[in-house]
N, C-alpha and C positions, 0 to 999 in steps of 0.2 A: 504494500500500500504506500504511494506517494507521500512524504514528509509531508507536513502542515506546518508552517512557521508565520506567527504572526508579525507583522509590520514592524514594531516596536520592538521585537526581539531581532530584528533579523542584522542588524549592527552585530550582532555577536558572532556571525557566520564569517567566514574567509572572504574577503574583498570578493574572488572571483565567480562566490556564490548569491551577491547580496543583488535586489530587484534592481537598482542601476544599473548591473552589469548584464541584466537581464535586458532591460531594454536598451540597449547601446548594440547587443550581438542580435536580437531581432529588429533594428534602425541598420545595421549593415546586413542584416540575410534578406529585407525586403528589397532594396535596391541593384541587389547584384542581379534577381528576376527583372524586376518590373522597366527599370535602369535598362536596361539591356534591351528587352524588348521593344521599347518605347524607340532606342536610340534606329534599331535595326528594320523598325514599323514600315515606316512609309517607302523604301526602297524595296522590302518583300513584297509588298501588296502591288507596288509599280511593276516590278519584274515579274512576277509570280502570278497575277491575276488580273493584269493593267488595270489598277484603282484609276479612278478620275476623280476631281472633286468631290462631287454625289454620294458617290461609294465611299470614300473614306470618312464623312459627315455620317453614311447608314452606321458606319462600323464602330463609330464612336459614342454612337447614340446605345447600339447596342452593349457597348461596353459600361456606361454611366447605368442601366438601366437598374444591376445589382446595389448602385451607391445610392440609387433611389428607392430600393427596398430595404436598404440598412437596419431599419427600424425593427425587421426580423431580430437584430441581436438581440431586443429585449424578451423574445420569445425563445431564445435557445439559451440563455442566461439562466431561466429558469434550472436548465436540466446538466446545464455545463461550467465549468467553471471559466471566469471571462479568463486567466492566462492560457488554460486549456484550448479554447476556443482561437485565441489568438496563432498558438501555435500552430493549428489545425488546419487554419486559413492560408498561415504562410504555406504551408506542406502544397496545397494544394494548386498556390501561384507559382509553386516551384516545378511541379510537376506539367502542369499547364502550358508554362514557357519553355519546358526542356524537349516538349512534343509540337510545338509550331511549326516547325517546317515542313513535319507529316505530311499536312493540310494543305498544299496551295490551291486554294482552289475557295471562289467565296463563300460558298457553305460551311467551310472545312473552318478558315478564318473566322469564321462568326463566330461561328461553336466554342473555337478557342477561346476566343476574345472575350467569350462570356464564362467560360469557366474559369478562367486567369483574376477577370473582372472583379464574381464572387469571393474569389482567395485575397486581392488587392484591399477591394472596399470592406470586409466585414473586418479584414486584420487591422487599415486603418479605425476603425469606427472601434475596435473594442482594445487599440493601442493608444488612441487619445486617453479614453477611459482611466486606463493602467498608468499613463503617467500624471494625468489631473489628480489618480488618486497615493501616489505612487512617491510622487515629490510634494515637497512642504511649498508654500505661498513665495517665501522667500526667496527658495532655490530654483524654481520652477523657471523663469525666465532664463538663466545662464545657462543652468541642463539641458534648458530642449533646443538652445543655442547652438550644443555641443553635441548635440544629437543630431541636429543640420548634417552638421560639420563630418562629424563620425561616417552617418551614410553618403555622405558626399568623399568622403575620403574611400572608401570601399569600391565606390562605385570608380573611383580616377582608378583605382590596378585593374579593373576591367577594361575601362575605355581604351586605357593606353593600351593593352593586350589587341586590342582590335584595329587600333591605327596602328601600331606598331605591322601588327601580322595580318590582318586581313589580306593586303597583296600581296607582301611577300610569300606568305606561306600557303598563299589562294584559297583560303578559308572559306568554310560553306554556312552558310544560313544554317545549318540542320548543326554542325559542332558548336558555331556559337551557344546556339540557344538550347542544348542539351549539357553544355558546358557551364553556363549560367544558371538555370532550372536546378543542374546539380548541386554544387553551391551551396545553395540557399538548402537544399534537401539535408546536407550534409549539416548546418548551422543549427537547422531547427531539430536535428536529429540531436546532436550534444546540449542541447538547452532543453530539451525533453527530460534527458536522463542525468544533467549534473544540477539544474535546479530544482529546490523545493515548490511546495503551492505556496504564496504570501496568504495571506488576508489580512485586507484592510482594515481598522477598525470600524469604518462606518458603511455597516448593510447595507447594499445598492438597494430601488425599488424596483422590481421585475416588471412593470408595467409601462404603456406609454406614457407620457405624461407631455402637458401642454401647459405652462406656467404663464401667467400675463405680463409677469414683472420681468419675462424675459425675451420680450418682445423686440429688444432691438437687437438682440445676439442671433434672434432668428432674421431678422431683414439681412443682417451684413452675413449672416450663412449664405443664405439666397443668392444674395447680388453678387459676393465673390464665388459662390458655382456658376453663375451664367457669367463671369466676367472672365472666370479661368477655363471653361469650355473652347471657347475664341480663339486664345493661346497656345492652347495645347494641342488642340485639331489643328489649325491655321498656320499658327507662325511655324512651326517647324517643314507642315506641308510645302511653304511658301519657298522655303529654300532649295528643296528640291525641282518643286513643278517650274518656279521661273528664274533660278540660278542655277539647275543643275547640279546639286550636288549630289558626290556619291557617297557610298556608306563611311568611308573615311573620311569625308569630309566634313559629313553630316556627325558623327563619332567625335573627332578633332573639335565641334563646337561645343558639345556636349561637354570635352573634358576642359576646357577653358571656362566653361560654369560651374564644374564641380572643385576647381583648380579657386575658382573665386568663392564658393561656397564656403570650401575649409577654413577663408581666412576670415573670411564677412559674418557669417553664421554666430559663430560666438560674439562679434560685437554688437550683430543685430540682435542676441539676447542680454548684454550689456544695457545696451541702450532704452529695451523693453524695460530695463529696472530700475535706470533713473531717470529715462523722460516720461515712465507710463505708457498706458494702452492709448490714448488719447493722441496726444502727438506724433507717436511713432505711427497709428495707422493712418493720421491727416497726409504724414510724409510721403509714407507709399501710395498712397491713393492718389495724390497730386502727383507723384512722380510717374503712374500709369498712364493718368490721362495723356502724358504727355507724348508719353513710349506708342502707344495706341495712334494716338495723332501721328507720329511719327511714322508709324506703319503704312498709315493712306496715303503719306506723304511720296514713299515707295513706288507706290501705282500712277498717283497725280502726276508728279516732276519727275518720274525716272530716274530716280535716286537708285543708288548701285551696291554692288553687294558688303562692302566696307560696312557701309551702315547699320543696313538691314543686320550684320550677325553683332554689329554692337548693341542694335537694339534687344537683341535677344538675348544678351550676357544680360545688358540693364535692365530689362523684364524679369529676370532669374533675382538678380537683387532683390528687388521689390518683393518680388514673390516671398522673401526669406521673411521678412518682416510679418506675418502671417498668423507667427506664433503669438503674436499679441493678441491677436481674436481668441488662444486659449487660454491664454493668462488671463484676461477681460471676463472671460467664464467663469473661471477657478476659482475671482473673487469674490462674485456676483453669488454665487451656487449656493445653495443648499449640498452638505457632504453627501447625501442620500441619494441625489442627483443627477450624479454626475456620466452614469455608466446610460440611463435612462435617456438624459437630453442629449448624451454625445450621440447615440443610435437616433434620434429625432432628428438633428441638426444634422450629420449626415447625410439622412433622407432629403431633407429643408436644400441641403448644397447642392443636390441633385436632380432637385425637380425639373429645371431649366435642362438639364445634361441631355432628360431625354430626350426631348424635343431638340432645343437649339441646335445641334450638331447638324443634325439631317435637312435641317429647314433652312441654315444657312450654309451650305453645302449647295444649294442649289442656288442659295444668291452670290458664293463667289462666282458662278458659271458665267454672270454675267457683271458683276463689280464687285473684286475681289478689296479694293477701297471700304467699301457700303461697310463690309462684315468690320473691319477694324474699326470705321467710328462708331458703330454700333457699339464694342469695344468700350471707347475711349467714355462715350454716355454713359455707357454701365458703371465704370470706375469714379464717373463724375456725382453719380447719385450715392456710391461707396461713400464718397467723402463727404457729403453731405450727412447720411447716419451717422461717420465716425464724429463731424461736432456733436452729436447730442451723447457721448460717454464723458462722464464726468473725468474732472482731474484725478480722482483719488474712489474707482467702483469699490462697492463692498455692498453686500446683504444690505437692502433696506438705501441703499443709495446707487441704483442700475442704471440710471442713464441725468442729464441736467435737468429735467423736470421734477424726479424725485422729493426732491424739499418742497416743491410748491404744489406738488399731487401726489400725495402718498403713494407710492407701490401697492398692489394688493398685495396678498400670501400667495394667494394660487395664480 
């Protein structure tokens, strides 16, 4: 039977057994899969099945689809334990990805995409969970700074592996991604067997839950899943379909974001701990709109590809700042909470996923401009909810109206 160790004892165990270390080795077993696949996506699908815009907006849609059912975790919570569950997820993005090349063919690709999908989003949804509950208020911003940083580091000895040898050594889609896949199989296999169960001190509630006083944490869910659908489908799309780049290439940009990760990451949870949630999301949000605008500006003026992969290092910036929307939670929360509203709010960041993709997908076909300010609006109304977080969130002080309208309970 599985050790049980609870939270407050677990300082007593070996550095390499304690829940930090825990999630630091599943922060680097998800990105060696997911990393990987993402990096090798849209040239498989080009070569392999000739995606066009359309189709890779369908395949994206189909892959968000499981992040809009997240809210499942609070039904499988009941019968499993959430590290249990987390490891379980990974196992199966690992497996997912080490059998992609099987597939070429679009049926084959979906199927994948959505079983990878499931192992990606529930591990997210019930690893936010583990660290809200996992790290104290204090630490919680530097950790998951360094948590960035950690899977961004893991994930640079793959990338370079692949611009390194991809040509030289004429590497196939099928080695990569069963090389990758594996990995990760092999990470979650020794975290299985050399970590204890924790428990937290404070009982998750097994049920959904819909809180009113947490009402602005669920718009900036929202806005930032339909503002990072855009990016994620598009801007990497964009490199290839009108710059031509090839898997090396596309790789090579990858690792100059994970290469800026490692260093950025930790200050960007720095900075989450002495400017607060409040400023640091005004930051990134103003600095999207701009990135966003910059991308139409691409198609308008014929701007050239110098730019376009700068703006995609600075989109990745941005992006890191993120983790202030969990720290913004963490303080807001009820402890009871947290396992409940993460699987909610994953759902909330996904609603737009399933839709947007495939529906703008067919508006790049004919203004691939249109989809980025669409973009850059989304990040514009982001900032706009991040002025209403106070300077200083806490229980019973959720957003600037707080003192002159009470929060309810529920």
């Amino acid at each position: 039977m599985r050790q049980v160790v609870r939270l407050a004892n677990a300082s007593e165990l070996p550095v390499w057994r304690r829940p930090v270390t825990l999630l630091f080795l599943m922060a680097i077993a998800m990105p060696l899969s997911f990393a990987t696949w993402s990096a090798l996506l849209n040239n498989f699908v080009v070569s392999a099945a000739g995606f066009d815009g359309s189709d890779i907006g369908l395949l994206h849609t189909v892959r968000e689809i499981p992040g809009f059912l997240a809210v499942g975790v609070i039904a499988i919570i009941i019968f499993v334990h959430e590290q249990t569950l987390a490891l379980v997820s990974l196992a199966l993005l690992g497996v997912a990805t080490a059998v992609t090349a099987w597939f070429p063919h679009m049926a084959g690709i979906l199927t994948i995409t959505m079983l990878s999908s499931i192992g990606f989003h529930y591990y997210e949804t019930v690893n936010q969970s583990l660290q809200l509950q996992w790290l104290s208020k204090d630490r919680a911003p530097k950790v998951l700074g360094l948590l960035v940083a950690a899977a961004s580091g893991a994930t640079l000895v793959a990338y370079v592996a692949i611009v390194m040898a991809w040509q030289a050594f004429d590497l196939s889609y099928n080695f990569v991604y069963l090389a990758s896949g594996g990995l990760t199989l092999l990470i979650v296999g020794w975290c299985v067997f050399a970590f204890p169960q924790f428990e937290a001190p404070n009982p998750q509630i097994k049920k959904m839950i819909l809180r009113r006083r947490y009402w602005l944490y669920y718009l900036l869910q929202f806005m930032a899943g339909a503002r990072r659908q855009i990016f994620m489908v598009f801007a990497g799309f964009m490199m290839v379909e009108r710059f031509g780049f090839e898997v090396h290439e596309v790789t090579g940009l990858f690792l100059i974001n994970l290469v800026v990760n490692i260093i950025v990451a930790p200050l960007m949870g720095r900075a989450v701990f002495r400017y607060g949630e409040r400023n640091t999301l005004i930051f990134e949000y103003t600095g999207l709109v701009m990135v966003f605008l910059a991308y139409g500006g691409i198609y308008w003026f014929g701007w050239g590809v110098v730019l376009a992969a700068a703006l995609y290092v600075i989109d990745h910036i941005f992006f890191a700042l993120a983790l202030a929307l969990k720290t913004y939670f963490q303080k807001i929360a009820d402890p009871g909470d947290i396992a409940p509203t993460a699987a909610v709010a994953f759902t909330i960041n996904h609603i737009a996923a399933v839709f947007l993709p495939v529906l703008l997908g067919y508006l790049w076909l004919t203004s691939p401009s249109a989809v980025f300010i669409l973009a850059a609006a989304m990040a514009s109304v982001s900032l706009l909810l991040a002025l209403l977080i106070p300077r200083h969130p806490a229980q019973g002080n959720e957003t600037i109206f707080s003192g002159i309208l009470p929060a309810p309970a529920e």
